[in-house]
C-alpha positions in Angstrom: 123.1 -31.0 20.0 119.5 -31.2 19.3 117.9 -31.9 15.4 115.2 -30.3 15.7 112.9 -27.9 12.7 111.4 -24.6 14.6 107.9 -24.4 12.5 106.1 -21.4 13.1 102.3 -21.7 12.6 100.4 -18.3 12.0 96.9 -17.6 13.4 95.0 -14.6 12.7 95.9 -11.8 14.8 98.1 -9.5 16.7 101.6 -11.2 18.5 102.4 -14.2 20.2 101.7 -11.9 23.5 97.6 -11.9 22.9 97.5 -15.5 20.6 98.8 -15.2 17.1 101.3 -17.4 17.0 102.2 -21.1 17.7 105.8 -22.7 18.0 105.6 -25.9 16.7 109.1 -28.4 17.0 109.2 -30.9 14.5 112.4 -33.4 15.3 114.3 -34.9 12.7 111.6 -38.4 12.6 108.6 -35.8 12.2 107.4 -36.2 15.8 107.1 -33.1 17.8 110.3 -32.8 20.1 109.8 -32.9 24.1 108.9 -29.7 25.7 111.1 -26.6 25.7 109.8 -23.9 28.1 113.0 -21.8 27.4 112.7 -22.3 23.3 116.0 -22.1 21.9 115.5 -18.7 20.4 114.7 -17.5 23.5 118.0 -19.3 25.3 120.2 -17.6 22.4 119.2 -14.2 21.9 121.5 -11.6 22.5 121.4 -9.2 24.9 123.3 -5.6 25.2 123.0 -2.3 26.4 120.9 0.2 24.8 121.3 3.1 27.0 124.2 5.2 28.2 124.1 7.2 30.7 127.2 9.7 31.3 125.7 11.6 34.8 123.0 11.0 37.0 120.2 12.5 35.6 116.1 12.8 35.8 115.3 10.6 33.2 111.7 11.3 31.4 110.6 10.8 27.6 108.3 9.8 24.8 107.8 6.7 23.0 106.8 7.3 19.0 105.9 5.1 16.4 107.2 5.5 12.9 105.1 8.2 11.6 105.6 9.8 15.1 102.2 9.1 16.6 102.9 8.1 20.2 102.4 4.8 21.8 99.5 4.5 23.6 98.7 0.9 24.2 97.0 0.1 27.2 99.2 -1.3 30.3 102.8 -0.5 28.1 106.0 0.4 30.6 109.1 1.1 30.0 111.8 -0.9 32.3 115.6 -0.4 33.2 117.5 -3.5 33.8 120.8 -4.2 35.0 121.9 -6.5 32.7 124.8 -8.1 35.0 122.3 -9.1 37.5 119.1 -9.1 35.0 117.6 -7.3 37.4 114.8 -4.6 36.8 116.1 -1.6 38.2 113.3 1.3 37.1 109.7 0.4 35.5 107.0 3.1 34.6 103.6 3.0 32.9 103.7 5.3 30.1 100.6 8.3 30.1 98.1 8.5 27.8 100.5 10.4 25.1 103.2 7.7 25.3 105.1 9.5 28.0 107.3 8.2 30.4 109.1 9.4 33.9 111.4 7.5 35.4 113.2 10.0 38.2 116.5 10.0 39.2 118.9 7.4 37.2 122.2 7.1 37.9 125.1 7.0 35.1 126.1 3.6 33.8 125.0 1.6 30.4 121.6 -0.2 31.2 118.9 -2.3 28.9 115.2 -0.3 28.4 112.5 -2.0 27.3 109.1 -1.2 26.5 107.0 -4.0 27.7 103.3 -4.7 28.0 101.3 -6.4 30.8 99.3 -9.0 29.3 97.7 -11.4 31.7 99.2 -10.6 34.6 102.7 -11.2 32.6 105.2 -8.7 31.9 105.8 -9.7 27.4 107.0 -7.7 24.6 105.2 -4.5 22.4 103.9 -7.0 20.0 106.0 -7.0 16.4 108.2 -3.7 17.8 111.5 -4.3 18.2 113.6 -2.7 21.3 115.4 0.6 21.1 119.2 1.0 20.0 121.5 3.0 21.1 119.6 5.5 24.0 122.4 8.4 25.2 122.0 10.6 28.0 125.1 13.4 28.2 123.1 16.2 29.7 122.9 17.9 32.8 120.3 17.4 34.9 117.7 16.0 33.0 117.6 13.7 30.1 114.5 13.8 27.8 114.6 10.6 25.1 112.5 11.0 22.3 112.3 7.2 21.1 110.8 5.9 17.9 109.4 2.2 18.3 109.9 0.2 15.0 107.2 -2.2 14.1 108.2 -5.1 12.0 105.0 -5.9 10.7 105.4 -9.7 10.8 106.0 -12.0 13.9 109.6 -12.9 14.5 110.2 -16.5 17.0 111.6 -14.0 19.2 108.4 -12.1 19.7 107.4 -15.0 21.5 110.2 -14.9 23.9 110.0 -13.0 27.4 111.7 -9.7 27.5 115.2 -9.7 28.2 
């Protein structure tokens, strides 16, 4: 088992995504600890399904912040993985008004994420945390309404690629 102190170092700014942040490992003698591309954080984080879907369906929606503005940063996508194979399954850019249409989805529990191209790198909404708990039980089509909920403050996991 490693000893090691996670110090996290705040710089002016917006996420670890565009440079606010800086992971800093201290070991137990002070000295910063060899390199850890995978930072433990990152290795440990939990992963689960966040949407259900009970029928094939045409999947579309809307991505809201809190006071139910929508989400309109540049290059953000929404993404369905398959979480046995880690696989990204589906991936859309959302509109101009935080929409988002991702076709024909076949039933099953999946992971979305709303991601954000950064440097050529696919990276988390900085400070927003993933949506819970997505259903789809209609019909045909399956419309999500999703509100996004910024933390406010960086979290060692924002740092982290999404999973």
């Amino acid at each position: 088992m490693k000893n090691w102190l996670p110090v996290l170092v705040l710089l002016a700014g917006l996420g670890c995504s565009i440079s606010f942040a800086q992971a800093v490992c201290l070991g137990p003698n002070g000295k910063p600890c060899p390199a850890d591309p995978e930072m433990r954080w990152c290795a440990d984080e939990k992963v689960l399904p966040n949407l259900s879907v009970a029928k094939p369906v045409k999947l579309s929606g809307v991505l809201l912040d809190e006071t139910g503005a929508p989400i309109i940063y540049d290059r953000t996508f929404v993404q369905i993985k398959d979480l046995k194979t880690e696989k990204v399954l589906f991936t859309t850019e959302l509109d101009g008004e935080g929409q988002f249409d991702l076709g024909a989805m076949p039933a099953g529990k999946f992971r979305f994420l709303v991601v954000w191209l950064k440097d050529g790198r696919i990276r988390r909404l900085p400070i927003a945390d993933q949506p819970n708990d997505l259903f789809c039980s209609a019909e045909n089509v399956c419309y999500l309404k999703i509100v996004i909920h910024f933390h406010g403050t960086d979290k060692p996991i924002d740092c982290c690629p999404p999973k």
